[in-house]
C-alpha positions as CSV (number, residue, x, y, z in Angstrom):
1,X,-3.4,-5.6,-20.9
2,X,-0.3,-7.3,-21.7
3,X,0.9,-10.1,-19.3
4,X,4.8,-11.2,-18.4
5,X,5.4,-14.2,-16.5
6,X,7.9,-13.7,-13.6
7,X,10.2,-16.3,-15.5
8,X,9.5,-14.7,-18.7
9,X,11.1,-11.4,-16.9
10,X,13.8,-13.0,-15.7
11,X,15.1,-14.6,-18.5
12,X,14.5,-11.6,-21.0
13,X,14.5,-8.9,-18.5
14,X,13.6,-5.3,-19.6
15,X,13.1,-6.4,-23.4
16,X,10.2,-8.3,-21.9
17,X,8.7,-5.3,-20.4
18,X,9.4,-3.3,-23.6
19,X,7.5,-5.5,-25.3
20,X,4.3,-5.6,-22.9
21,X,4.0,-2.0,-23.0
22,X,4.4,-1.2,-26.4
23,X,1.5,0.6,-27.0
24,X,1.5,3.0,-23.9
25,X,-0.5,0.6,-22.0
26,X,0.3,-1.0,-18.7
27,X,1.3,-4.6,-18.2
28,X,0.3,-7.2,-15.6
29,X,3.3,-9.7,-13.9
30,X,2.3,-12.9,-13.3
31,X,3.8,-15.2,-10.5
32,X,2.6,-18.8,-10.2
33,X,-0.6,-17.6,-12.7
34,X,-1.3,-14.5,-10.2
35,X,-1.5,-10.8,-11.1
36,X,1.2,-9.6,-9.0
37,X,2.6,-5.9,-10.4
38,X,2.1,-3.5,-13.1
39,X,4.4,-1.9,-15.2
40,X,3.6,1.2,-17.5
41,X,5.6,4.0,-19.2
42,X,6.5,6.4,-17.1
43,X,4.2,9.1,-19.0
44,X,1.8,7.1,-18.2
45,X,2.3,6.9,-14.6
46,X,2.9,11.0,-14.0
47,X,-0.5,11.1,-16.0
48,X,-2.3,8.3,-13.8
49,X,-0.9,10.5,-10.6
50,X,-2.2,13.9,-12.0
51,X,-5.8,12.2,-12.4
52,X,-5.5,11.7,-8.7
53,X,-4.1,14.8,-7.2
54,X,-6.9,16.6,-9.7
55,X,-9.6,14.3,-8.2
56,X,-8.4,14.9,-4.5
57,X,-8.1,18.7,-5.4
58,X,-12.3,18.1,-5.9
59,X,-12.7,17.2,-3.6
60,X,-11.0,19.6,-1.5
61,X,-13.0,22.6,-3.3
62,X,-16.4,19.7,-3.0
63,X,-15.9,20.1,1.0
64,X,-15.2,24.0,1.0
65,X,-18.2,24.7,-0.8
66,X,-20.6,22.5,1.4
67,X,-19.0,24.2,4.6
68,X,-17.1,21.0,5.6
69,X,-14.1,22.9,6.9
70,X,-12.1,23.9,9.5
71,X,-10.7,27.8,9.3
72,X,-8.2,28.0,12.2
73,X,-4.6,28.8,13.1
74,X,-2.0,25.7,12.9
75,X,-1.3,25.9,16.9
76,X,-5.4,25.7,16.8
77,X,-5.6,22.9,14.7
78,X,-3.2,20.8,17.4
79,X,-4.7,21.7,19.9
80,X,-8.4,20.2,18.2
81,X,-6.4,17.4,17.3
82,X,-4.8,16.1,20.4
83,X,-8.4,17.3,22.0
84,X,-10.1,14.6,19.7
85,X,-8.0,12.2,20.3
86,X,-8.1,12.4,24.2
87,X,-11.8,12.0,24.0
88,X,-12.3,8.6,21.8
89,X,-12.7,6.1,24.3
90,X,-9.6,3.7,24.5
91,X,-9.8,0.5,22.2
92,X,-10.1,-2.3,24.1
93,X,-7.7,-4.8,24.8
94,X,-8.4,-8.3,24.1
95,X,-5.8,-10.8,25.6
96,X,-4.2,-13.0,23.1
97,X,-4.6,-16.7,24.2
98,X,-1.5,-18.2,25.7
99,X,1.1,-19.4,23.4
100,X,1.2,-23.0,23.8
101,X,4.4,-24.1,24.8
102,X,6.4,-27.0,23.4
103,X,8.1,-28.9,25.8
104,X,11.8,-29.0,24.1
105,X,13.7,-32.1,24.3
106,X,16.5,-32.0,27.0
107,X,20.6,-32.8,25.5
108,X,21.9,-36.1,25.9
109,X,25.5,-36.6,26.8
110,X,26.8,-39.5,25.0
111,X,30.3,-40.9,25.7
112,X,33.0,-41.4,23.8
């Protein structure tokens, strides 16, 4: 994987992305030696979000066939919903510890 600076895309701009993703590959931009972002041709990205919508579509059919679903009407499924919710036990609350306060100095008036 290619690599851009942030300074190097900043002074060259979109040229310097052209250049890291030449091939169809992705490129990584660096900022203070840190991966930060990556860049890619667009093709590359609809094809990157296919793969995942095929892979959540698996397993969608995964939990149909092992009888991990719910067959219901949508005013049913609300209902289920609000109904779970209602029963989980309330998180907790955990009182922060007091802000400590800083005294702030008072104004002076100074004459003139």
């Amino acid at each position: 994987m290619a690599r851009i600076t942030a300074n190097e895309l900043k002074t060259r701009g979109i040229a310097a992305i052209e250049s890291g993703v030449r091939d169809g590959g992705e490129a990584s931009i660096t900022v203070r030696g840190d991966d930060r972002y990556v860049v890619m041709p667009i093709q590359r990205y609809h094809f990157l979000r296919e793969c995942e919508l095929e892979y959540a579509l698996a397993e969608s059919r995964a939990d149909m066939k092992a009888g991990r679903v719910h067959r219901e009407t949508p005013a049913r499924h609300v209902k289920r919903a609000l109904d779970l919710a209602r029963s989980k036990p309330a998180r907790k609350h955990t009182p922060r510890s007091p802000a400590r306060k800083v005294a702030k100095p008072k104004a002076t008036r100074t004459s003139r």
